[in-house]
C-alpha positions, 0 to 999 in steps of 0.5 A: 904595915906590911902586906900579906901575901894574900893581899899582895895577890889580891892587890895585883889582880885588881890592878891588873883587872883595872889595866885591863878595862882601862885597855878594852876602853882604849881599844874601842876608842880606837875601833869606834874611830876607824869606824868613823873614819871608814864611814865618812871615807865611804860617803866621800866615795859615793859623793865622789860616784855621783858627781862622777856620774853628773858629769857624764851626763853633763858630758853627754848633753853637751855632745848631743846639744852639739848633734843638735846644733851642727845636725839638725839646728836651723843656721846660727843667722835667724833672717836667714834660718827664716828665709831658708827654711821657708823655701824649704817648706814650699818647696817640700809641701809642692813636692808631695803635690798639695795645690795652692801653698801659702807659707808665712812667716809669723816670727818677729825674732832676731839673731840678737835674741840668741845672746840672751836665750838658748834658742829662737822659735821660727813660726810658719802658718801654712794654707794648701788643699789636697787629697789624703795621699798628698798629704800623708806624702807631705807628713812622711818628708816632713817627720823624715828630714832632721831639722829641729822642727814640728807641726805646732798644730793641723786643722783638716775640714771634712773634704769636698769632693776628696779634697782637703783645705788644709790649715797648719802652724809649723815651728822650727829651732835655731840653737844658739852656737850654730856655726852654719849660717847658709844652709839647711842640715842635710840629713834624712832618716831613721826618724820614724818608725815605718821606713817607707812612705808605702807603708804608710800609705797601706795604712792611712788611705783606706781609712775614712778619717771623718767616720764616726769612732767604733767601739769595739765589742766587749766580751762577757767574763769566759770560765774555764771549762772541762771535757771527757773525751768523747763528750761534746762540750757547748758554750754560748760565748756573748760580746756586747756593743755600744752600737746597738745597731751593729752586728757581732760575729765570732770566729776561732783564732788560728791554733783551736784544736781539731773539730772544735768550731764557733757559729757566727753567733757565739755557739762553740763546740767540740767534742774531743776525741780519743786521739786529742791528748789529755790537758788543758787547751788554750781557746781564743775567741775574736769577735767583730762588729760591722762598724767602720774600722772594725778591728777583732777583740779576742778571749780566752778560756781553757778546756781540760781534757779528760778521761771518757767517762765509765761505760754503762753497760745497760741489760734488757729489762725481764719481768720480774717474778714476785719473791716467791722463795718462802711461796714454794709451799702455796700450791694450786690443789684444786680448780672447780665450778661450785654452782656456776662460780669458778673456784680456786682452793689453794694449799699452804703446807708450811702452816696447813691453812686452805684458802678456797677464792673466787675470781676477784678475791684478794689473799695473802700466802708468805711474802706474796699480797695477789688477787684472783683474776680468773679460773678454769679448769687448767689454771688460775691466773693472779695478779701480783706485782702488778703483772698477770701470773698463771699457775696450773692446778698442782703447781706451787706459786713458784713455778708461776709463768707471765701471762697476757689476760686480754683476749688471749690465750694463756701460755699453758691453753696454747700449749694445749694443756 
């Protein structure tokens, strides 16, 4: 039966779409292969890189274990290192001038031991006395010279009369390999971190070794704090100790800014002025106790600086008249004697009313509440506000003037009115 045109299109796209897959397949495959591949290439590389690297290591172990062995080895022939380094050892301890010196040898190895083992262990006990300069003189030659060896242990009793009985064990190395078999190494230096025996000696000598341990004082947390300029700023700065019998004192360390001080007892203070800068400034306290060996401790705080505060301008405080605003209509309008009794009759012409008082009475007109403390024939004096107040017949409540009471005369008596 023979295809249509339409099923021979259709047929021909289905195979070439199966063409298509089957390459898109194919070409993963060989994508996914050179991944692999690209994979395993760079674990071989990095196994490569770090056997590379072993080996330089391996390289550089052998060359300083032949440093070792040819610079700081004892000589190759045990009896011999032994004998060597021995002399060595007196002669070195009689150098730095330490009395009485016994070496013995405590080893019991051969040169045989070296087939088997890497090195041989020389041990040495050592008996002398000194004082603490020989010894320190001692420690520096020995800690200087390049042998392969090391004070095992140092057992030093407290002195009699500055002199120490001193007891020490001593090991020393010999590698095997060693093609030196007569002499010591030669070399000296660079072993220590001071490079004088003087140094060393500023250091040690004016210590007592046998002095009890000082603790060093402990600060209480310090905060930060603020100032305004032209303010003065006060902090009680506390450190406790352990000794309880012990003094702490305080001082500033060196860049504290000007003015700013501490008392021996911790009281800082400063009051910055307007020449310092505004910002924060750094603080550093040290404190130090009065025990043996006493070092300073130090903390810190910050101080921010800041503008002076406003000025409060003050004024001078007047006696204040009662709010006699709404009392401009209460007038004085008459200052009798009725029967003997001093009267005061006073006119409120907003609202018409007529107040007659004696010495004594209390009223009420507008917003003023007073009380008549005394009339005569020029004026009447009130209370209000607890202030005295005269006012003279005619006049309104508003032209009231302050006035003393207490056996003086009033402002308008002395003006002879």
């Amino acid at each position: 039966m023979a295809l249509s045109q339409r099923e021979r299109v259709l047929g021909m796209a289905v195979g070439g779409g199966l063409l298509l897959v089957v390459g898109l397949v194919a070409a993963m495959s060989i994508v996914e292969a050179f991944d692999r591949r690209a994979s395993q290439r760079a674990d071989v590389e990095k196994k490569l890189a770090n056997q590379s690297r072993t080996l330089e290591r391996a390289a550089k172990a052998r060359r300083h274990l032949a440093e070792l062995q040819e610079q700081r080895s004892l000589p190759g022939k045990v009896e011999r290192a032994s004998t060597l380094y021995r002399d060595w050892l007196s002669s070195t301890i009689a150098a730095a001038g330490l009395q009485g010196a016994e070496v013995k040898s405590q080893s019991r190895t051969s040169t045989t031991s070296l087939r088997s083992e890497p090195f041989a262990r020389l041990t040495f006990n050592v008996l002398a006395e000194g004082n603490l300069d020989q010894l320190v003189h001692f420690l520096y030659d020995f800690n200087d010279h390049h042998h392969l060896h090391k004070i095992k242990s140092l057992k030093i009793p407290e002195p009699k009369g500055g002199i120490f009985q001193l007891n020490m064990v001593v090991e020393a190395l010999v590698l095997r390999g060693v093609r030196r078999t007569d002499k010591l190494a030669a070399g000296r230096g660079g072993n220590l971190a001071l490079g004088s025996l003087d140094e060393y000696r500023k250091i040690i000598l004016g210590r007592n070794l046998f002095a009890p341990h000082n603790y060093p004082p402990q600060f209480a947390s310090l905060r930060d704090r603020e100032v305004n300029q032209q303010d003065t700023l006060r902090v009680s700065i506390r450190a406790t100790n352990r000794e309880k019998d012990q003094k702490v004192t305080y001082r500033l360390a060196e860049g504290a800014p000007s003015g700013a001080t501490i008392g021996s007892d911790g009281s800082f203070r400063w009051t910055p002025t307007t020449r310092d800068k505004l910002g924060k400034y750094p603080i550093t306290v040290l404190a130090t106790d009065d025990g043996p060996r006493a070092e300073p401790v130090s903390a810190t705080f910050n101080v921010e600086v800041k503008p002076p505060r406003p000025k409060v301008v003050t004024t001078p405080t007047v006696p204040k008249k009662p709010d006699l605003n709404e009392a401009v209509f209460t007038h004085v309008m008459a200052l009798i004697d009725a029967g003997g009794t001093p009267q005061v009759w006073l006119s409120i012409r907003d609202t018409g009313q007529y107040l007659r008082l004696q010495e004594g009475d209390n009223f009420k007109a507008g917003p003023i509440e007073a009380r008549v403390v005394r009339v005569s024939l020029h004026e009447a004096i009130f209370e209000c506000a607890e202030k005295h107040w005269s006012v003279g017949l005619g006049d309104s409540f508003k032209d009231a003037l302050p006035v003393k009471v207490e056996g003086s005369p009033t402002s308008r008596q002395a003006a002879g009115l």
